[in-house]
MISETI-40698 format. One line per field, with one value per atom (N, C-alpha, C): y negated, z negated, x; residue number from 1. Coordinates in steps of 0.05 Angstrom, whole numbers. Atoms other than C-alpha are relative to their C-alpha. Layout:
py = c(Y:...)
pz = c(Z:...)
px = c(X:...)
seq = c(NUM:...)
This chain:
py = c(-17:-159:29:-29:-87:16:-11:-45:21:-19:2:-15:15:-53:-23:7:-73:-28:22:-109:-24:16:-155:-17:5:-166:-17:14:-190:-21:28:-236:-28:24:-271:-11:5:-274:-15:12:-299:-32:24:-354:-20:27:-394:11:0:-350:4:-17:-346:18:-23:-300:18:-21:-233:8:-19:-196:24:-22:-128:20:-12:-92:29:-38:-15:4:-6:-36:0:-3:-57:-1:5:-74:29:-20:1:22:-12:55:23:-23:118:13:-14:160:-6:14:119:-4:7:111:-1:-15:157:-13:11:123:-27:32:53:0:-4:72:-4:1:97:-25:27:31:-10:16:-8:-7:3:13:-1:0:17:-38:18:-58:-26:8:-77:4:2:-57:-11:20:-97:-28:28:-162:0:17:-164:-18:17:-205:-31:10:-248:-24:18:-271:21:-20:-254:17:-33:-183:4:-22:-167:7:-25:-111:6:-6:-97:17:-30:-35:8:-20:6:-11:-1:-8:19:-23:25:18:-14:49:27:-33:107:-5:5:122:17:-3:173:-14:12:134:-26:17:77:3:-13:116:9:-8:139:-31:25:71:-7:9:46:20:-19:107:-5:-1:97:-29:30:13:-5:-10:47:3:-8:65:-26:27:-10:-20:22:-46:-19:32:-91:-22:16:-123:-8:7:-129:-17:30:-199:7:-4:-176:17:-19:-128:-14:16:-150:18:-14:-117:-8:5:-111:-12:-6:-121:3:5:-133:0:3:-126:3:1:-114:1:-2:-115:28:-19:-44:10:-10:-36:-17:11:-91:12:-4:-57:35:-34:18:-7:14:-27:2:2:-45:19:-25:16:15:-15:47:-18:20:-14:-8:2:-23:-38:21:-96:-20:15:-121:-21:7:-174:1:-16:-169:-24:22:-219:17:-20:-187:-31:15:-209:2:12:-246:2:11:-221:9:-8:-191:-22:10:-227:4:-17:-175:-15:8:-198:-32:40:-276:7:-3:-252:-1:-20:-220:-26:21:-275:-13:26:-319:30:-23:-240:1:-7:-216:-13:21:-275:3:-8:-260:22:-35:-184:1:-16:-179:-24:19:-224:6:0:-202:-9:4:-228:-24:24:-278:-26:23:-315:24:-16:-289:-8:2:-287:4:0:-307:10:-14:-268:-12:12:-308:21:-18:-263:28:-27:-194:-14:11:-243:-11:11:-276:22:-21:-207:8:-8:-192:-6:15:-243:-15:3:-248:-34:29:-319:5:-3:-329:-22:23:-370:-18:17:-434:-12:22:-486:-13:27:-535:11:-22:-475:-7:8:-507:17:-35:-437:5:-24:-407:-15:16:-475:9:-12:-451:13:-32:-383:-11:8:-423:-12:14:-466:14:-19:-418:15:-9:-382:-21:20:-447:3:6:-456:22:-27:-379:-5:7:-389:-22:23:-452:10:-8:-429:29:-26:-366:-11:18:-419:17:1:-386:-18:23:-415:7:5:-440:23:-23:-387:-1:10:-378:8:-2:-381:21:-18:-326:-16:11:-329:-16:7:-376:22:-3:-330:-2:8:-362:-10:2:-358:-24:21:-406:-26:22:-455:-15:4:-495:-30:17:-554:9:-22:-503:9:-12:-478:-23:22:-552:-3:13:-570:22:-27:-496:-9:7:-517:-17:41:-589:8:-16:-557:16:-14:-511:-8:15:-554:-24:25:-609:8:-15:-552:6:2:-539:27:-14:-483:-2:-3:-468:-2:-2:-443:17:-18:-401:15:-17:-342:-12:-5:-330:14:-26:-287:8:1:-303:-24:20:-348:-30:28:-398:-13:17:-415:-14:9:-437:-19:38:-504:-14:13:-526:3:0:-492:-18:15:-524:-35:34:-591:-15:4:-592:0:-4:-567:-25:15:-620:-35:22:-689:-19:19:-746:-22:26:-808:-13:8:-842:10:-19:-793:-5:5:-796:-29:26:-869:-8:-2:-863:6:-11:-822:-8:14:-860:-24:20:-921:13:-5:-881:3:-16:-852:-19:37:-933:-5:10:-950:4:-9:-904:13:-1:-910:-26:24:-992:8:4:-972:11:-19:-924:-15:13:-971:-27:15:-1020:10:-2:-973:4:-5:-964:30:-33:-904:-6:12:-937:-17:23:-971:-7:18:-1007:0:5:-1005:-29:22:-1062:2:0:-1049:1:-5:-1047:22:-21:-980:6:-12:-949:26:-32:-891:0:-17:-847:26:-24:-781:20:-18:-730:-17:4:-782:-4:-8:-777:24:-33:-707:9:-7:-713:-8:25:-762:17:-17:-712:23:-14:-654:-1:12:-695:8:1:-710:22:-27:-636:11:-11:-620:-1:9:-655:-2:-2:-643:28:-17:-595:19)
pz = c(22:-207:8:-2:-206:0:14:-196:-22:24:-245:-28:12:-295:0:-1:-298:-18:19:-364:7:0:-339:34:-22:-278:-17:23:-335:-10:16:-367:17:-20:-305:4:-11:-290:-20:27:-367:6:1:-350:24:-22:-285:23:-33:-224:14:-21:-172:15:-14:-135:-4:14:-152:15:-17:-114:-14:14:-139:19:-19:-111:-3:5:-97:19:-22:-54:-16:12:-81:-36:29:-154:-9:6:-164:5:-11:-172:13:-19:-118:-19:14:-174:-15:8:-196:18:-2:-140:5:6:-150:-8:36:-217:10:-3:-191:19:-23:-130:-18:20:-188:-2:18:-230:11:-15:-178:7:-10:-155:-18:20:-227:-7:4:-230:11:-22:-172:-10:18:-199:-16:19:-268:5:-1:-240:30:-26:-165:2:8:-196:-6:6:-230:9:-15:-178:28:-21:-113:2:9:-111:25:-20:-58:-2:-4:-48:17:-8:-29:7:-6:5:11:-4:21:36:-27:90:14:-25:155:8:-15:162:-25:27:101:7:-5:142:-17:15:96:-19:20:35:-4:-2:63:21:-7:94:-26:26:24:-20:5:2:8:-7:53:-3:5:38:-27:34:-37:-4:7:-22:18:-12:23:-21:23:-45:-9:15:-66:23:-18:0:-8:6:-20:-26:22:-78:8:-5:-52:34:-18:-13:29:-29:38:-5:12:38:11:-11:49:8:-22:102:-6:-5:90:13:-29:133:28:-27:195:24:-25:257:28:-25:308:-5:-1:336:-13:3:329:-31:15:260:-10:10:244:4:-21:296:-26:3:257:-36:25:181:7:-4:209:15:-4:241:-31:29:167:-21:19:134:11:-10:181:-1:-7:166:-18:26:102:19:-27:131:-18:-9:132:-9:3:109:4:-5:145:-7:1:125:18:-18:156:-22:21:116:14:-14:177:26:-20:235:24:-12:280:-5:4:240:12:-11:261:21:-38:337:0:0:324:-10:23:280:20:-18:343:0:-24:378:-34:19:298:-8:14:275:17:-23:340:5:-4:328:3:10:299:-12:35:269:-24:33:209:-13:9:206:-12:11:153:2:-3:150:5:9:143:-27:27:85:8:-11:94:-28:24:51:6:-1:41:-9:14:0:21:-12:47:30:-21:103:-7:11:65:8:-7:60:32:-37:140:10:-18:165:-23:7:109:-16:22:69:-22:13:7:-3:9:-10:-13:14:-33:-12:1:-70:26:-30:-13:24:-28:36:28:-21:92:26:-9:108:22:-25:134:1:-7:152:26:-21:217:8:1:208:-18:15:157:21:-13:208:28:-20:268:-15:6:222:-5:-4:215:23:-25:287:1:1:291:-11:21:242:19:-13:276:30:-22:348:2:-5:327:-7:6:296:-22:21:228:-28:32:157:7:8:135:-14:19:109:-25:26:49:-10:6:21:-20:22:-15:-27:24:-85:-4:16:-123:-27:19:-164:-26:35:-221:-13:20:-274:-13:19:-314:15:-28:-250:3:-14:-258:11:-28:-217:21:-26:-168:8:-7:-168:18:-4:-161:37:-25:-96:23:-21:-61:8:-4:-62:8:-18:-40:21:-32:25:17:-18:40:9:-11:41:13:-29:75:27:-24:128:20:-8:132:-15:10:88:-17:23:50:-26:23:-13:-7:3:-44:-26:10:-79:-35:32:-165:-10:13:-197:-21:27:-269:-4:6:-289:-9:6:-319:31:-31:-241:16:-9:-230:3:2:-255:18:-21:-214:23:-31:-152:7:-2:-155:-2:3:-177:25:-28:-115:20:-13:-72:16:3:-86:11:-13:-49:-23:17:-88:5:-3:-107:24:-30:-48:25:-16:-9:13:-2:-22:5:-9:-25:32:-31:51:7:-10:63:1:0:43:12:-24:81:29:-32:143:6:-11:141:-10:-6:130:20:-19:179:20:-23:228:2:2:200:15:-9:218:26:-22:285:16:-12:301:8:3:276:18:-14:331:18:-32:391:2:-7:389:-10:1:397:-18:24:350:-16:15:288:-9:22:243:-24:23:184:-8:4:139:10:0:150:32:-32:233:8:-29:250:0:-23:295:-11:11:271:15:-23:322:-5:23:314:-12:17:301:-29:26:242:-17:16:221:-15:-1:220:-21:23:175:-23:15:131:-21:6:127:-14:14:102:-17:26:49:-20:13:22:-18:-2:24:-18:11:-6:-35:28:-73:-6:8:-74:-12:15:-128:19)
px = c(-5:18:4:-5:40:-18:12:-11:-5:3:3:-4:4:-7:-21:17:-80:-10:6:-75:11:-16:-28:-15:23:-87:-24:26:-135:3:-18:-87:-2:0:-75:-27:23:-146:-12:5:-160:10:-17:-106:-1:9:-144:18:-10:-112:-37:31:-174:7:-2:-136:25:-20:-103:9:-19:-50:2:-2:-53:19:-23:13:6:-13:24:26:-26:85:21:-17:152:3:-4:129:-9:10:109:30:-20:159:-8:-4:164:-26:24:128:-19:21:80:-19:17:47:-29:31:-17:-9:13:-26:-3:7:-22:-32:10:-70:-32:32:-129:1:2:-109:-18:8:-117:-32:28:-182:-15:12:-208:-2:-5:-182:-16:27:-222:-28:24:-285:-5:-1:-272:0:-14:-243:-19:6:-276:-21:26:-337:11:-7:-284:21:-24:-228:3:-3:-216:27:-11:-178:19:-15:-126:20:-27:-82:15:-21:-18:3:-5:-9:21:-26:52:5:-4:87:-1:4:74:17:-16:139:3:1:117:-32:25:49:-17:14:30:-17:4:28:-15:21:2:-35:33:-60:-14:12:-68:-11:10:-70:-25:27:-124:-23:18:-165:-17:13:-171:-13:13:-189:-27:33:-249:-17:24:-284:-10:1:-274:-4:-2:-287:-13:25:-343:10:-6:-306:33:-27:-237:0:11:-228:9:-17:-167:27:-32:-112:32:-27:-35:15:-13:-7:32:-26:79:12:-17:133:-12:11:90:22:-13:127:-12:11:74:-28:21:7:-20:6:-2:-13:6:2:-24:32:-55:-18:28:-101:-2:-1:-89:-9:14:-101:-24:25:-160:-22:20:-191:-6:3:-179:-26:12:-208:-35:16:-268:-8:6:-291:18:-14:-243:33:-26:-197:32:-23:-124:24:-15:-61:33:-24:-2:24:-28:68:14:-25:127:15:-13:179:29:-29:230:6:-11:269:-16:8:232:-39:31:153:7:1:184:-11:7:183:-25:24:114:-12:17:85:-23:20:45:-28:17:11:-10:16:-3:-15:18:-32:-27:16:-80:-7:11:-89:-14:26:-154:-19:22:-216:6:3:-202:27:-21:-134:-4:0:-140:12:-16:-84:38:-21:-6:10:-2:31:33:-29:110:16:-13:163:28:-26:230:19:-19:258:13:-7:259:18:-5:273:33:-22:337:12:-19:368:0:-15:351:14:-2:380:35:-29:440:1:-8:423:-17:8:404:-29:25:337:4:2:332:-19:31:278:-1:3:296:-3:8:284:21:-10:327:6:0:352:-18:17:293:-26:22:248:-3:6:252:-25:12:221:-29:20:174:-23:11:159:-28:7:144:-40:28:90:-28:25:50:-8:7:53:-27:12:31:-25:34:-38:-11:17:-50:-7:10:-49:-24:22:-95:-19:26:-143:0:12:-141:14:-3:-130:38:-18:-60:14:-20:0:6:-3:11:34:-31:86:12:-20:128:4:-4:139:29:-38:208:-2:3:225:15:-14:264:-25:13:208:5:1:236:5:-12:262:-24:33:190:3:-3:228:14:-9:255:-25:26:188:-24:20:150:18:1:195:3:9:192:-24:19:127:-12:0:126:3:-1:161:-14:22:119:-25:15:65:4:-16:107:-6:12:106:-16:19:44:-20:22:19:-26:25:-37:-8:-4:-17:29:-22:34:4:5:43:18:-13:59:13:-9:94:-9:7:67:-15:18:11:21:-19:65:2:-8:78:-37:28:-2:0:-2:-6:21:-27:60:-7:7:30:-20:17:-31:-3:-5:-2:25:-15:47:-23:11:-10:-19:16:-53:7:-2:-63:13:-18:-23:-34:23:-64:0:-9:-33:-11:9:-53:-23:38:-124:-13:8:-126:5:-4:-100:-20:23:-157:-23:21:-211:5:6:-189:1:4:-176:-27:23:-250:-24:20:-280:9:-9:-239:-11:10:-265:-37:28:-340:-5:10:-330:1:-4:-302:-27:20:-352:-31:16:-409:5:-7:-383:4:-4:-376:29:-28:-297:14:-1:-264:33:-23:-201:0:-3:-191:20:-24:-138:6:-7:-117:7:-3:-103:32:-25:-25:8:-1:-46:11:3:-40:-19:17:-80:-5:14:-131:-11:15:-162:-1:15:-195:24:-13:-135:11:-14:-110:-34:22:-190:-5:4:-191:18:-21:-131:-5:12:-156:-30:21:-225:13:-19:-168:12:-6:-147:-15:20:-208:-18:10:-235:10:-18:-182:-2:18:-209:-11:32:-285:3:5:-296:-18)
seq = c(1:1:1:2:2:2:3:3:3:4:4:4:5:5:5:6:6:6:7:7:7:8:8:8:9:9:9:10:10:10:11:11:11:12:12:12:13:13:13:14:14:14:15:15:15:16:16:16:17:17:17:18:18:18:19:19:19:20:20:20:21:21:21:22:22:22:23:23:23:24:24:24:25:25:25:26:26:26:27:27:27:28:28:28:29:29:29:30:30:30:31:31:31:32:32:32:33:33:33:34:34:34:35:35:35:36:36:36:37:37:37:38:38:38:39:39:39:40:40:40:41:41:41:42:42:42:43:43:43:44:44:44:45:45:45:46:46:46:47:47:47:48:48:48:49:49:49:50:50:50:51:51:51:52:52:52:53:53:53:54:54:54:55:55:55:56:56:56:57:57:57:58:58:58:59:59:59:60:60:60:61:61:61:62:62:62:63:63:63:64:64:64:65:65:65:66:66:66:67:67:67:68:68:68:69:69:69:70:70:70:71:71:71:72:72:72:73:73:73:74:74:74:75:75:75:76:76:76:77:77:77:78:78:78:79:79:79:80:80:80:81:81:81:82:82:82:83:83:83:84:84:84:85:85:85:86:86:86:87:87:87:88:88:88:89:89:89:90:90:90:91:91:91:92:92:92:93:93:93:94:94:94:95:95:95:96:96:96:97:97:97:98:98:98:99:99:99:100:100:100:101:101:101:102:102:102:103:103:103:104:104:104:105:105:105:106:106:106:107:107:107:108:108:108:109:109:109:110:110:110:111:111:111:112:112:112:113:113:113:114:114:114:115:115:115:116:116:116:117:117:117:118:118:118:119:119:119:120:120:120:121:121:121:122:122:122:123:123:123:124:124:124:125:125:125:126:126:126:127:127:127:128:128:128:129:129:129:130:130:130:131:131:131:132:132:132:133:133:133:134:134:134:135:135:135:136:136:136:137:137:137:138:138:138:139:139:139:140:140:140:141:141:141:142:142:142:143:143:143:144:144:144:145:145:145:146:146:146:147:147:147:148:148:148:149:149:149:150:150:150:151:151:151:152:152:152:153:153:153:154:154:154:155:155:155:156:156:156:157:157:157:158:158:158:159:159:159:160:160:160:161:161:161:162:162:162:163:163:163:164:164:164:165:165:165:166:166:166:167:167:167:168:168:168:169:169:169:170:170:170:171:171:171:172:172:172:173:173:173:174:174:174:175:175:175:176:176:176:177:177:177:178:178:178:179:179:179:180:180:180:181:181:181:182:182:182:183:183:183:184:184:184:185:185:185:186:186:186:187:187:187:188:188:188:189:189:189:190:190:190:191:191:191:192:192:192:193:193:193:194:194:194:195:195:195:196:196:196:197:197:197:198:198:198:199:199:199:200:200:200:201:201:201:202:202:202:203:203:203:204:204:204:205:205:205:206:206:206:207:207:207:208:208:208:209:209:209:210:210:210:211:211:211:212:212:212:213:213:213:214:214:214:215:215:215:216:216:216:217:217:217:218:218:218:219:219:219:220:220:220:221:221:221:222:222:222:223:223:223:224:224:224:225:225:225:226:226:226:227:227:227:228:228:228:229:229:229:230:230:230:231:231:231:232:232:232:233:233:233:234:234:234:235:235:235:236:236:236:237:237:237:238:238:238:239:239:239:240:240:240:241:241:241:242:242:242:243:243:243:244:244:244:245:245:245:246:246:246:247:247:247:248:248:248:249:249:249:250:250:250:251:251:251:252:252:252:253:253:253:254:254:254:255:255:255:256:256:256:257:257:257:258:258:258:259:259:259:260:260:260:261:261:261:262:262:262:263:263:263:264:264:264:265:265:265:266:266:266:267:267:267:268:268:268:269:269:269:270:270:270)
């Protein structure tokens, strides 16, 4: 949400988001963004009890403005979850976020040609780098295509940032918004893909897009019923000394398709 628009932070938060993006980057205009900066931090204090709170702050390549930024989310550190670092394109700028920020961790974007290259070393800056956070949209225009639901475009670039999260050992990416509002089966299979991929989650634009994220996100019955035979399967084997089991359909479970099987599961315990 914009930060200059707090009420529309409440709404969402009324309407089952757990986690807020509160933006002083592109959803804010030039002269607004003193006024968003207070909001913001006034917004934080109301809501950081309620959902987890992170902020958007201004890119590096306007270092003023975005020092003014991390300055004013110093008053609010203890309530704000992680800040979202722009346009990422190097190590540097994580390490200079996070001297400002001291211990608050960090969700730098992939949203240039230049942050792809970068994507494996950033994801590896800093402990506090959460996760990343991939931008289709800024990336479409770098690189001259337009975005799709079916992403095909820029699976690549999608792809790479899994790798990236996964080789730094932290959590799963989370996906740029679709944003045709009203597109909510353009919206359901953006979202299928990206978790086809391998992300995490993926971002909203407007509470109407929740339920669809969350219901793409989420393991299929199938899914789950996979998962609970893999993790008998490899209780009988175990309980017998074998380091493989079977399925009824004869394949072969061994620990990485356990481990997967345990990620399912997880995935659906309240």
């Amino acid at each position: 949400m914009p930060g200059d628009r707090p009420d529309r932070a409440r709404t969402a938060a009324q309407r089952g988001a757990r986690t807020l993006v509160l933006d002083l980057e592109d959803a804010v205009a030039p002269e607004r963004k003193a006024a968003a900066r207070a909001a913001v931090v006034e917004t934080v204090r109301q809501l950081g009890g309620q959902a987890a709170c992170l902020v958007r702050v201004n890119a590096a390549d306007d270092p003023a403005v975005q020092a003014a930024d991390l300055a004013a989310l110093a008053e609010v550190a203890e309530l704000v979850t992680a800040v979202v670092l722009p346009k990422v394109v190097s190590v540097d700028q994580v390490r200079t976020a996070s001297a400002a920020l001291g211990a608050l961790r960090l969700v730098p974007t992939v949203e240039t040609a230049a942050g792809v290259r970068a994507a494996w070393d950033v994801a590896a800056a800093s402990p506090l780098v959460h996760t990343l956070l991939f931008g289709p949209v800024d990336l479409g225009a770098d690189i001259g295509v337009t975005p799709t639901a079916a992403g095909a475009e820029l699976a690549t670039a999608r792809s790479l940032v899994v790798l990236a999260c996964a080789a730094a050992g932290i959590h799963p990416p989370i996906d740029g918004p679709h944003l045709g509002l009203d597109d909510e089966q353009g919206l359901t299979v953006s979202a299928r893909v990206a978790r086809d991929l391998g992300f995490g989650g993926k971002v909203a634009i407007h509470p109407r897009q929740i339920a669809a994220i969350r219901a793409a996100f989420a393991p299929s019955a199938s899914e789950v019923e996979w998962a609970e035979e893999v993790v008998r399967a490899a209780a009988r084997a175990a309980a017998e000394s074998l380091a493989v089991a079977r399925l009824a359909d004869g394949t072969f479970v061994d620990a990485p398709v356990v481990t997967r099987a345990r990620s399912i599961l997880a995935a659906v315990t309240p």
